[in-house]
C-alpha positions as CSV (number, residue, x, y, z in Angstrom):
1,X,144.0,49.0,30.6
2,X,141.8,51.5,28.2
3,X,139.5,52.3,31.3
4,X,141.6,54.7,33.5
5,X,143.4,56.7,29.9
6,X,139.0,56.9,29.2
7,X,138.4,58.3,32.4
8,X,141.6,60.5,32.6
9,X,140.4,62.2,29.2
10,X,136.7,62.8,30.6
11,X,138.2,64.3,34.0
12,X,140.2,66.7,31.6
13,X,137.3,67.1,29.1
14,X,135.2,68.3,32.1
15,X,138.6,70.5,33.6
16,X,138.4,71.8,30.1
17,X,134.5,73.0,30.5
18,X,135.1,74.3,34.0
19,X,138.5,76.5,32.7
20,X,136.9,80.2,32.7
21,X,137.4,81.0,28.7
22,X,139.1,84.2,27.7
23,X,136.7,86.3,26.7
24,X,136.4,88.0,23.5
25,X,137.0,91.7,22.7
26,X,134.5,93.5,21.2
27,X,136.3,96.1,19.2
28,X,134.6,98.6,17.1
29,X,135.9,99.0,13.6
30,X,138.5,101.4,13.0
31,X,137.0,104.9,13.1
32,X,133.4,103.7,13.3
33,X,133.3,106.0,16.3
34,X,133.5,109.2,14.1
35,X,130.0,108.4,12.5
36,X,128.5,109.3,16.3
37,X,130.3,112.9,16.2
38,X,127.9,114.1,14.4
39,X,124.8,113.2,16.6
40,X,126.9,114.1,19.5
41,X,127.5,117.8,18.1
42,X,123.7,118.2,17.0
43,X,122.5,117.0,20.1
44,X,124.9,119.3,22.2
45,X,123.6,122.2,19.8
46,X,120.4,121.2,19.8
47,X,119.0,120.6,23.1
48,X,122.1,121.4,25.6
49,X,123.4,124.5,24.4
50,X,120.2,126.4,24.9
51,X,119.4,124.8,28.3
52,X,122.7,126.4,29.6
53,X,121.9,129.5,27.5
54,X,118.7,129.6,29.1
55,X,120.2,129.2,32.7
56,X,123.1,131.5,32.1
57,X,119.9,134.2,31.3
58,X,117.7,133.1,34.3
59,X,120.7,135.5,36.5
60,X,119.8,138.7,34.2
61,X,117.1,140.9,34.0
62,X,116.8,139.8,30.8
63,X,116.0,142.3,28.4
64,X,116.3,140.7,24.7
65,X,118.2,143.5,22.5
66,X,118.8,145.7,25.3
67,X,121.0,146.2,28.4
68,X,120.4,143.0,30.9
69,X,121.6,143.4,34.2
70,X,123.1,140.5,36.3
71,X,120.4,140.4,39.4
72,X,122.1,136.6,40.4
73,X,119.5,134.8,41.9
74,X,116.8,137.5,42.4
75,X,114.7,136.1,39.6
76,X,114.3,132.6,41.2
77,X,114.0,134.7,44.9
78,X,111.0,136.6,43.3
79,X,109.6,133.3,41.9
80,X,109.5,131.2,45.1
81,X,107.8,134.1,47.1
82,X,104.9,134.5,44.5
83,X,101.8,132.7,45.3
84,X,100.8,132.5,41.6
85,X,103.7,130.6,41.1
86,X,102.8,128.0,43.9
87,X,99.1,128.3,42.5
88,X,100.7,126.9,38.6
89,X,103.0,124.4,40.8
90,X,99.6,123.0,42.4
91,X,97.6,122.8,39.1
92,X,100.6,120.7,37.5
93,X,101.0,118.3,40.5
94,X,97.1,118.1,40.5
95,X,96.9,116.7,36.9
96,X,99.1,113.9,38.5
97,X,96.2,112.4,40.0
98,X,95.1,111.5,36.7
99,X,98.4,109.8,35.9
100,X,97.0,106.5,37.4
101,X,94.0,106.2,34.7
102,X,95.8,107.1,31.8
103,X,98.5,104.3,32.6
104,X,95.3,101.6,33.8
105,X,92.7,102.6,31.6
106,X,94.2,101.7,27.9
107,X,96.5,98.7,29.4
108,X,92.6,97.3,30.7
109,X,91.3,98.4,27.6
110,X,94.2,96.8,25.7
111,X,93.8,93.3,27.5
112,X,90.4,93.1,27.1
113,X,91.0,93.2,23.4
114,X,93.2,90.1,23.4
115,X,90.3,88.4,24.6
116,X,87.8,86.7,22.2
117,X,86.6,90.4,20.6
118,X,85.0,90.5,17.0
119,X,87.2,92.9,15.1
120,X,90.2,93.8,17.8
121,X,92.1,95.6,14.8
122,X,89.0,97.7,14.0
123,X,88.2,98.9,17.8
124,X,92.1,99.7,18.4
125,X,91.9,102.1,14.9
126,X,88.4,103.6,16.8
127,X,90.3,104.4,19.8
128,X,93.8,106.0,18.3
129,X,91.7,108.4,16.1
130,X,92.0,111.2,18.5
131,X,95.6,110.8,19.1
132,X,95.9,111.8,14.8
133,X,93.7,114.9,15.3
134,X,95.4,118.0,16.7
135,X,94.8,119.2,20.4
136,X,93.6,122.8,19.3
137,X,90.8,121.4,16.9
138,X,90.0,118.9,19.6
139,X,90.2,122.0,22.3
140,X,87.8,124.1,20.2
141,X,85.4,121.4,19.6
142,X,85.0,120.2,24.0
143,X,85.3,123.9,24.2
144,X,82.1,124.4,22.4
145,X,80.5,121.5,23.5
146,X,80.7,122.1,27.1
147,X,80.5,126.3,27.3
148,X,77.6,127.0,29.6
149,X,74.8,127.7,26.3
150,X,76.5,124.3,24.4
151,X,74.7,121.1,23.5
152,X,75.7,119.3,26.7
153,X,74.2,121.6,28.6
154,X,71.3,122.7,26.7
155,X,70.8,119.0,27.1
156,X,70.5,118.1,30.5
157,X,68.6,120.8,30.9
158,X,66.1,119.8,28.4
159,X,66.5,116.3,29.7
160,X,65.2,118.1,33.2
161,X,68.5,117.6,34.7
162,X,69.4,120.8,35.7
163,X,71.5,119.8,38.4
164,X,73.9,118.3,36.1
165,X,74.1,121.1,33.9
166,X,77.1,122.3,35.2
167,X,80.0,125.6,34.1
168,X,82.6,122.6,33.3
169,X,85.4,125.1,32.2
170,X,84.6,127.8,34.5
171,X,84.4,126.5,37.5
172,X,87.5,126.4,39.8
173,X,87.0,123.2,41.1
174,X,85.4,121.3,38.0
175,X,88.2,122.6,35.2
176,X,91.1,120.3,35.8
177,X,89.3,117.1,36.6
178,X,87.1,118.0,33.0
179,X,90.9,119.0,31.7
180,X,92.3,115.3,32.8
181,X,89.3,113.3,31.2
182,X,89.7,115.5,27.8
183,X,93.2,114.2,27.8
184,X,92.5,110.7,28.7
185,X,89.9,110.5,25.6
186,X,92.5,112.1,23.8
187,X,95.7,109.6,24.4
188,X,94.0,106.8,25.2
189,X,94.5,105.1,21.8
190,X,98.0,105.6,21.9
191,X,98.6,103.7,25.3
192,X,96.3,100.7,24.0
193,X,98.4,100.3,20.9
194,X,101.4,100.0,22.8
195,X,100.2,97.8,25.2
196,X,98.8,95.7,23.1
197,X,102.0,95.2,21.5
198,X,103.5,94.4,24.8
199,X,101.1,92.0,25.6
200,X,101.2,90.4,21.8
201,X,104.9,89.7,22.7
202,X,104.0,87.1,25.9
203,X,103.6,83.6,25.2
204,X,100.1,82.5,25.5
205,X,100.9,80.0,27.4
206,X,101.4,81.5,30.5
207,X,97.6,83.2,30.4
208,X,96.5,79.4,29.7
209,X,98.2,78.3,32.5
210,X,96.9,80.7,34.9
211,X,93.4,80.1,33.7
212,X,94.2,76.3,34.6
213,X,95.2,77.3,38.1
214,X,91.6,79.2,38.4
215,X,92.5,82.8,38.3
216,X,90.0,85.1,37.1
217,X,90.7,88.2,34.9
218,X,91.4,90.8,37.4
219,X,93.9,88.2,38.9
220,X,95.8,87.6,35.5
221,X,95.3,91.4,34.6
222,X,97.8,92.6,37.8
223,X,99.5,89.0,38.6
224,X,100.2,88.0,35.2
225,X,100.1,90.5,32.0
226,X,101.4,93.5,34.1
227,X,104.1,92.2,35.8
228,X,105.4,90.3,32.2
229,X,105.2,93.9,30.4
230,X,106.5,95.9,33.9
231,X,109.0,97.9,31.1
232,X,106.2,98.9,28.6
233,X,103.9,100.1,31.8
234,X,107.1,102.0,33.4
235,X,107.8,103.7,30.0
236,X,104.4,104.6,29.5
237,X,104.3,106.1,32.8
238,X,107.1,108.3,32.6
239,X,106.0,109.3,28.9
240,X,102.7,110.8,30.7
241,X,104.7,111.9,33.6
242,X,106.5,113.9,31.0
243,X,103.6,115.1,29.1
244,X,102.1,116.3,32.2
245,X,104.9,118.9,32.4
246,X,105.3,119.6,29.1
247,X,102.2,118.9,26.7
248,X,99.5,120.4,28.4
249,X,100.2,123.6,26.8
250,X,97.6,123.7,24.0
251,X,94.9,122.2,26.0
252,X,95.7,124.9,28.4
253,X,95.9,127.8,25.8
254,X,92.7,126.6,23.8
255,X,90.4,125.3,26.4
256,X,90.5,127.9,29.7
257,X,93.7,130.4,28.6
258,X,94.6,129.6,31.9
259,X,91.5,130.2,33.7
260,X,89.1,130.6,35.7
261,X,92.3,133.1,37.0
262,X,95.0,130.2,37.0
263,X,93.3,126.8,38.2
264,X,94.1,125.5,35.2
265,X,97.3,127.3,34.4
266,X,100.3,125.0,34.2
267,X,104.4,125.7,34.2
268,X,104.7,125.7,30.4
269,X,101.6,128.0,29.5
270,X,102.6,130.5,33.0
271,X,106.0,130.9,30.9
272,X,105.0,131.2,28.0
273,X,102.7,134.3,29.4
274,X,105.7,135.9,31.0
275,X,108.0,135.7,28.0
276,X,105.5,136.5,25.2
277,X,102.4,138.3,26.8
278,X,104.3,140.5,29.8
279,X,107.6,140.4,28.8
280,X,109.5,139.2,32.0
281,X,112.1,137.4,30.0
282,X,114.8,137.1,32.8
283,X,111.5,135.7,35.3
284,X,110.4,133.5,32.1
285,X,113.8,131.9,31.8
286,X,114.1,131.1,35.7
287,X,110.4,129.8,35.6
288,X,111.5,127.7,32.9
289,X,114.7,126.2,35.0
290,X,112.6,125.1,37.6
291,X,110.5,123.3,35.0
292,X,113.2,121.5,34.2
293,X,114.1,120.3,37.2
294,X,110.3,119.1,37.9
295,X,110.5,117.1,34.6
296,X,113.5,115.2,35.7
297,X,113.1,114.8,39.3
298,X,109.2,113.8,39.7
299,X,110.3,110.5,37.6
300,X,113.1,109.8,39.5
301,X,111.2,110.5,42.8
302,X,108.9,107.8,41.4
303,X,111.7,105.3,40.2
304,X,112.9,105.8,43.7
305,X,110.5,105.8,46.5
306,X,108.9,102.5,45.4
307,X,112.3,100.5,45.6
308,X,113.0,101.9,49.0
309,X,110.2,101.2,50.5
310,X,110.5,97.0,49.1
311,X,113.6,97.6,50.3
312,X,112.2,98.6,54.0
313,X,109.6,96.3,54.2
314,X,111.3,93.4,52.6
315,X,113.0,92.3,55.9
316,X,109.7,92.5,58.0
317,X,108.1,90.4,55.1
318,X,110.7,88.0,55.3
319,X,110.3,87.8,59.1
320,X,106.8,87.1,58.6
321,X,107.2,84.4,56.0
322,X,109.1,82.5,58.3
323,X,106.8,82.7,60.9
């Protein structure tokens, strides 16, 4: 008789755990949402306020206490038809090659200090001291070192090696490749900080495991670490994608000013020679519009392509797994 009320209750206790349950509201407290007016109006006056003054002045011929006269688009028409323009657009999407070794270089770096190496702590201090010292001391310093009469020069040569004595910062085709190492060496500590972090934050475990199955360290390097930290290695990236567009300056300004001509000119430094040096304010404020529309499309562009084409390929791969 007490069996079939027993089973009764279970079937409704389980009923009970299958019912969906109402779900709880989360409610803010009562005007909790008037403490984000105030970083909502600083931010509007802060950073979008001047963008749209800045594109409501890219239609003028902008002339800063003066008369400006509306032109519409004729500043952006000027832009797109001047080769130096498309010579600055090339430098900055050249110092993108170098994108892939400041995102690979500190996240080896940084895994090869999780290893069994006396005094991680100490080598990780070594390699962030350049990202503490400013760019235009670091700029003057490389600038000296590697002028045509400086040490590294004057040193190959005495070492006989006259071939490698070489005009590093003068040279068309040597200044931005010597430009992209500088600013590896320079940010390099930063990136193995923060990957090291990353990687501090994945169970051990899984390394152990893999080292069980017989992978090797280039095959837990991109099979196992990368893929567990995949958000600190995208946010890295874009954080050098961005810098590429807008950090550059001072390296620029201290290093070359630009040259040889422009091969080393980028977006940033090209503006800021237009609106302080020449005084093209209305061509200055266009150039700096397109800028803008670099910095936010280039990452997106990245986020993108990749996922289409998994999303291409995924079908054939999936063909070819079943065969």
């Amino acid at each position: 008789m007490t069996g079939r009320p027993r089973q009764t209750h279970e079937v409704g206790e389980r009923a009970a755990r299958r019912a969906p349950r109402p779900r709880r509201e989360s409610r803010l407290p009562s005007g909790a949402l008037l403490f984000l007016v105030p970083l909502v109006v600083l931010e509007i006056a802060v950073f979008f306020l001047p963008l749209a003054y800045l594109l409501f002045r890219s239609f003028y011929d902008w002339q800063p206490g003066g008369v400006s006269t509306f032109i519409g688009v004729g500043n952006y028409a000027e832009l797109f038809v001047d080769p130096e323009f498309w010579q600055v657009v090339g430098n900055q999407l050249f110092y993108l090659i170098g994108l892939p070794l400041w995102v690979v270089a500190p996240l080896v770096v940084a895994y090869l200090l999780r290893e069994n190496v006396a005094r991680p702590g100490l080598w990780r201090s070594i390699y962030f001291f350049p990202a503490v010292m400013s760019p235009a001391i670091v700029g003057l310093v490389f600038r000296s070192l590697l002028s045509t009469s400086g040490p590294v020069d004057s040193l190959l040569r005495g070492l006989g090696l006259d071939a490698l004595a070489l005009p590093w910062l003068t040279d068309e085709d040597l200044v931005k490749p010597v430009i992209i190492v500088l600013v590896l060496w320079a940010g390099f500590g930063t990136g193995v900080l923060i990957f090291s972090a990353a990687l501090g934050a994945v169970p051990q475990e899984i390394f152990e495991a893999a080292r069980l199955d017989g992978a090797g360290f280039w095959k837990e390097l991109w099979h196992i670490a990368a893929p567990c930290i995949r958000p600190t290695v995208v946010l890295w990236t874009m954080f050098q994608v961005i810098s590429i567009f807008l950090f550059m300056f001072s390296w620029i300004y201290v290093l070359t000013g630009g040259g040889p001509g422009l091969a080393s000119a980028t977006l940033d430094f090209a503006i800021y020679q237009k609106f302080m040096r020449f005084g093209f304010f209305g061509a200055a404020a266009a150039e700096s519009v397109v800028l803008i529309v670099m910095i936010v499309l280039v990452p997106v562009i990245g986020l993108i392509v990749p996922r289409l084409f998994r999303a291409v390929s995924g079908p054939g791969r999936r063909e070819e797994d079943r065969a």
